[in-house]
C-alpha positions as CSV (number, residue, x, y, z in Angstrom):
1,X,0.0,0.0,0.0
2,X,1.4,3.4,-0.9
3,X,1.9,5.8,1.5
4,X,-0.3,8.1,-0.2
5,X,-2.8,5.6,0.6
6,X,-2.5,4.7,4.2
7,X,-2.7,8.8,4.7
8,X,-5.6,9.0,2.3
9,X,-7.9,6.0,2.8
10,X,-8.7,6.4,6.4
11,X,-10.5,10.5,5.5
12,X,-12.7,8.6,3.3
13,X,-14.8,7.7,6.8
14,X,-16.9,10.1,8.3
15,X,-15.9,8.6,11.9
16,X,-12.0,9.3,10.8
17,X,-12.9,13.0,10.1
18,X,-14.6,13.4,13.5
19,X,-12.1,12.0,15.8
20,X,-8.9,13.4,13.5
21,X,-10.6,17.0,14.0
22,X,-11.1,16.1,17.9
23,X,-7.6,14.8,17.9
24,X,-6.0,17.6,16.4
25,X,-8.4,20.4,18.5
26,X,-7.4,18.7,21.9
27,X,-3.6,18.3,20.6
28,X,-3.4,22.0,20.4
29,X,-4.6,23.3,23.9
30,X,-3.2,20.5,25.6
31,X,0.2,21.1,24.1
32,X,-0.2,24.8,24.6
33,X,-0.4,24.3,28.4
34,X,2.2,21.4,28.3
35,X,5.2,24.4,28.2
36,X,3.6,26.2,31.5
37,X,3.1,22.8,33.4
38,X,6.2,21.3,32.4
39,X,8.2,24.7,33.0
40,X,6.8,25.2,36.5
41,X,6.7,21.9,37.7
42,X,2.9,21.2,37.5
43,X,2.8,17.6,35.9
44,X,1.3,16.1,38.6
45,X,-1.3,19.2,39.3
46,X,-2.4,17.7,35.4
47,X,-2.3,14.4,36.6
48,X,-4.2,15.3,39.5
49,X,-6.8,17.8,38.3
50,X,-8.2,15.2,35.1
51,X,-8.3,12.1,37.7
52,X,-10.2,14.4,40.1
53,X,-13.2,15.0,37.3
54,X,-15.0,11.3,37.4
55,X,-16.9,12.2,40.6
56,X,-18.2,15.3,39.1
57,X,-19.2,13.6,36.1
58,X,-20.7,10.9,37.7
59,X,-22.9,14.0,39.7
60,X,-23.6,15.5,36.5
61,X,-25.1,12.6,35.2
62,X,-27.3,12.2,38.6
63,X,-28.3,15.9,38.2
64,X,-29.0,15.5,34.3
65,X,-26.6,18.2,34.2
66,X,-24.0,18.4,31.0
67,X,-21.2,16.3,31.8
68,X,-18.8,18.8,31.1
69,X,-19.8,21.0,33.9
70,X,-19.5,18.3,36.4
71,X,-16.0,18.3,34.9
72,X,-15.0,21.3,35.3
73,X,-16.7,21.9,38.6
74,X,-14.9,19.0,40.0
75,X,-11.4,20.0,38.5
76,X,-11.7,24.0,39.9
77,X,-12.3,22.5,43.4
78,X,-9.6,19.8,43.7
79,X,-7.6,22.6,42.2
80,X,-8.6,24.8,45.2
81,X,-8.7,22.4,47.3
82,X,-4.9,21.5,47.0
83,X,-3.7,25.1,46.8
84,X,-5.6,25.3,50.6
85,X,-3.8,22.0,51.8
86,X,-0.7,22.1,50.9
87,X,-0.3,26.3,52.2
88,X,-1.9,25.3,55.7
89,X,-0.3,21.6,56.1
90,X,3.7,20.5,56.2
91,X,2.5,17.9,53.9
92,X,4.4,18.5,50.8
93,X,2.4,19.6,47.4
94,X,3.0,16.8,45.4
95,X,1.8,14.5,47.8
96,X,-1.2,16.6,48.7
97,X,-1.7,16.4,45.1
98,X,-1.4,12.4,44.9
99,X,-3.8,12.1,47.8
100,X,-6.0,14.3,46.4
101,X,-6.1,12.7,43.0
102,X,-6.4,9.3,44.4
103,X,-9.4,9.8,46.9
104,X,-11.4,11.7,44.3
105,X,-10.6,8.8,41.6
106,X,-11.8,6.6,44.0
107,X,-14.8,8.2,45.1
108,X,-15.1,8.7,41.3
109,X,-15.4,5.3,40.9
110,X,-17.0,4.2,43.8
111,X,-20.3,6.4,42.4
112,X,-20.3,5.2,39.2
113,X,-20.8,1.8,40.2
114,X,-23.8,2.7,42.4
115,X,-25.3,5.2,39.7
116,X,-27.6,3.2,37.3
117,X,-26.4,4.4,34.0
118,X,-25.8,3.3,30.3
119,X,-22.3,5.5,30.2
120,X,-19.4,2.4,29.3
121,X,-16.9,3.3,31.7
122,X,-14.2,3.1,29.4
123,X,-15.1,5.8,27.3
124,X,-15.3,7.8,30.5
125,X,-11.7,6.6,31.5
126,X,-10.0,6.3,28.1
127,X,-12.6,7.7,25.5
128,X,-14.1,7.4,22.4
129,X,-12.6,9.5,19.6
130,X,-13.7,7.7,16.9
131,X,-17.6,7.2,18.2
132,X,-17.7,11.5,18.4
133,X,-20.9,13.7,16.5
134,X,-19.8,16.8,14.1
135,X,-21.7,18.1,17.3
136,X,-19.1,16.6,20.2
137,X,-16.7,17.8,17.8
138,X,-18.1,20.9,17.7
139,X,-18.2,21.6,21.3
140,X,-14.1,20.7,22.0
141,X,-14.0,23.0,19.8
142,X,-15.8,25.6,22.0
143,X,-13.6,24.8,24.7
144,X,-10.0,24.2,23.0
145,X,-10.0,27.5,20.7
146,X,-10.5,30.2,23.6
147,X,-8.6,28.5,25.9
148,X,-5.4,28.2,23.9
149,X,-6.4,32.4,22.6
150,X,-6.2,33.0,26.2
151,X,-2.8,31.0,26.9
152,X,-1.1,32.7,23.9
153,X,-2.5,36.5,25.1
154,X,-1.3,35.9,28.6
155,X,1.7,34.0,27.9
156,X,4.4,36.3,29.0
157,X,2.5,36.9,32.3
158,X,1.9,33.4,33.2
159,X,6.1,33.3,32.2
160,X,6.7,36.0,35.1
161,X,4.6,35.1,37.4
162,X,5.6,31.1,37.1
163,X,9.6,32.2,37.6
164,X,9.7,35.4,38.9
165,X,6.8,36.3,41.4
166,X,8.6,38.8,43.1
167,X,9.3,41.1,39.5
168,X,5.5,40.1,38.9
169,X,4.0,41.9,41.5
170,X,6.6,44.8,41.3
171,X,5.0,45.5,37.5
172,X,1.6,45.1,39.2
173,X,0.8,41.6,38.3
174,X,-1.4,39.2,40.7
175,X,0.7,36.2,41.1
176,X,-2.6,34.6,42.9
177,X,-5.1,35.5,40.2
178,X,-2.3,34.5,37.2
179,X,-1.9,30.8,39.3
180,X,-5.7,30.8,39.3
181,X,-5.8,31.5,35.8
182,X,-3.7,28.5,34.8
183,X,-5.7,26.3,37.1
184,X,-9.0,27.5,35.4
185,X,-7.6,27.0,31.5
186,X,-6.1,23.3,32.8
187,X,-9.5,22.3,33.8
188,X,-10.5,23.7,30.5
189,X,-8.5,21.7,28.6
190,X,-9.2,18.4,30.5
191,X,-12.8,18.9,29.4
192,X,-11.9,19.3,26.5
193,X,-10.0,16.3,25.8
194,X,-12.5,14.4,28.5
195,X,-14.6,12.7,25.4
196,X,-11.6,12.5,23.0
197,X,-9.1,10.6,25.1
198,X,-10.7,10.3,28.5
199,X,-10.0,11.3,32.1
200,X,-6.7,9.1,32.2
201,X,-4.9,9.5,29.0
202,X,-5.1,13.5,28.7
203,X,-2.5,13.3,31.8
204,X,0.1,12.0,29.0
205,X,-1.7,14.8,26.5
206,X,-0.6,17.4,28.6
207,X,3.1,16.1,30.0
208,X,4.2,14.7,26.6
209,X,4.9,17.8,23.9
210,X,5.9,20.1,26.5
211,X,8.9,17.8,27.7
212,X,9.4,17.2,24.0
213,X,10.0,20.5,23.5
214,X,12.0,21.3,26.9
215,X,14.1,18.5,26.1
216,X,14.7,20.0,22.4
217,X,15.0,23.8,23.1
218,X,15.9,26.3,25.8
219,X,13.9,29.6,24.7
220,X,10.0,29.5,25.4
221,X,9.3,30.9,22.3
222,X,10.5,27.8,20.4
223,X,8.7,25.3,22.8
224,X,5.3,26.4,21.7
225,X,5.3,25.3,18.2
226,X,7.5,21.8,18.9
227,X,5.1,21.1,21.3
228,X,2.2,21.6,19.1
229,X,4.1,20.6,16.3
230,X,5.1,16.9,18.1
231,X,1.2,16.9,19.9
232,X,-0.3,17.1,16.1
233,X,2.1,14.6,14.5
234,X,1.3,12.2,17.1
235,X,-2.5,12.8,16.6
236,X,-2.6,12.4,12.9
237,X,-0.1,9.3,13.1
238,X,-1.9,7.8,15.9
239,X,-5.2,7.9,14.3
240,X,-4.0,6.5,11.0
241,X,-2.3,3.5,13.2
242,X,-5.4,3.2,15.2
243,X,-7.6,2.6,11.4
244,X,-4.7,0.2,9.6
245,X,-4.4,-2.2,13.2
246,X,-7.7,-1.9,14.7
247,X,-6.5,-0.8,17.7
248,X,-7.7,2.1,20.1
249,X,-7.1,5.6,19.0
250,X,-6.3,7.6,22.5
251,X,-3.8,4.9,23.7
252,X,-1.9,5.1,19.5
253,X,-1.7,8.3,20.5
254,X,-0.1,8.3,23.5
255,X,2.4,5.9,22.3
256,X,3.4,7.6,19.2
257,X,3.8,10.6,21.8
258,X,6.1,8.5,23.8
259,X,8.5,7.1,21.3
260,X,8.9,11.3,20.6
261,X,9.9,11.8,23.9
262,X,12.4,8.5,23.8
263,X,14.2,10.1,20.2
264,X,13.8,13.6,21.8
265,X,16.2,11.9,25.2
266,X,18.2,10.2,22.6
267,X,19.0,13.7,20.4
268,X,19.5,15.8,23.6
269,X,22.3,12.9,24.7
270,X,23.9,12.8,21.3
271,X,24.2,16.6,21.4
272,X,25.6,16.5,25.1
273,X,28.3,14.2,23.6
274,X,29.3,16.0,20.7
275,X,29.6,19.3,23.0
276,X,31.8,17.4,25.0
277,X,34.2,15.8,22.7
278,X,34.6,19.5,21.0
């Protein structure tokens, strides 16, 4: 088959278009906040705020309230919620954060199992790109365009704020409301992505192109477009695996984003050993 083909073939299915649009829409904001987590140490404030979202969607679904705002309800608070514990605790933040992640998975989980409902669980968990509407589409869309607007317009203040508070608030920016901010367009984008690639795989979506990038580059400006750059190869290559073996289409994803990160290590070494033996 010619390669023209395998690229070609796949678009000729209206569920290809859907979840290659949704692929591509969640690649973007997600990889756009990649550089700010990955920069100021906030993996795991990722990790934590998209496990933290299955109780509220379960709740949605109890209140026959959209799913997404369970969501993002759910995400702002155990957002809040760790900002609160770990300033008033000696508990460190990352492990605030993993207990936090943890019990609200798990209460997550607990109430979906005692909520009569026809929701699979695994699309919840992992999702179902290539089961999306024009209209599911549609609303990611909604979600994933303004977000990464407001990233790119506040991007040098987010910069200053993440490494250098204390010139922040001497040019009179609020470090609190910036941190808030970031918090707010995270949740975002885990909505986002929540029907795409599900509550567990948009923690890799949003760790993935910015270490890509950090690993590639030291100047911010140049980590925004290799991480969208990587987070859209990996989409479109991902999907097209996913048609040609049958196999899921979040999790090809993922992978595809992995092996970048492995060549990315691999170049950054090779480059460290050429500098040295100059």
């Amino acid at each position: 088959m010619s390669l023209t083909a395998l690229l070609v073939d796949p678009l000729a299915h209206g569920f290809m278009q859907r979840g290659l649009a949704a692929a591509l829409l969640v690649a973007l904001v997600c990889a756009t906040l990649s550089c700010f987590l990955v920069l100021r140490g906030w993996s795991l404030m990722g990790d934590a705020v998209s496990h933290a979202v299955l109780p509220g969607i379960v709740m949605a679904h109890v209140l026959a309230l959209p799913l997404t705002v369970g969501a993002f309800a759910a995400g702002l608070f155990t957002a809040w919620l760790t900002g609160k514990m770990a300033a008033s605790s000696r508990i460190r933040p990352d492990a605030v954060m993993a207990i936090l992640f943890s019990g609200m998975f798990a209460l997550g989980l607990v109430l979906f199992l005692k909520v009569e409902t026809d929701q699979h669980l695994t699309h919840i968990l992992f999702g179902n790109m290539l089961g999306l509407e024009w209209g599911d589409v549609g609303e990611i869309a909604l979600i994933a365009l303004p977000t990464t607007l407001i990233v790119l317009a506040k991007r040098r203040d987010l910069l200053v704020a993440g490494f250098d508070p204390a010139h922040a608030r001497a040019i009179g920016l609020s470090v609190s409301r910036l941190d808030s901010l970031l918090l707010i367009l995270l949740a975002l984008a885990i909505v986002a992505a929540m029907k795409a690639v599900g509550v567990l795989l948009v923690v890799a979506m949003l760790i993935a192109p910015g270490a890509i990038a950090a690993l590639l580059t030291q100047r911010f400006d140049r980590m925004l477009p290799i991480a969208i750059g990587a987070a859209m190869l990996s989409s479109i290559a991902g999907a097209m695996l996913s048609f040609h073996a049958d196999a899921a289409t979040g999790p090809a994803i993922v992978v595809f984003q992995s092996v970048l990160v492995a060549l990315a290590i691999a170049l950054q070494r090779l480059k460290a050993r050429r500098a040295a033996t100059v």
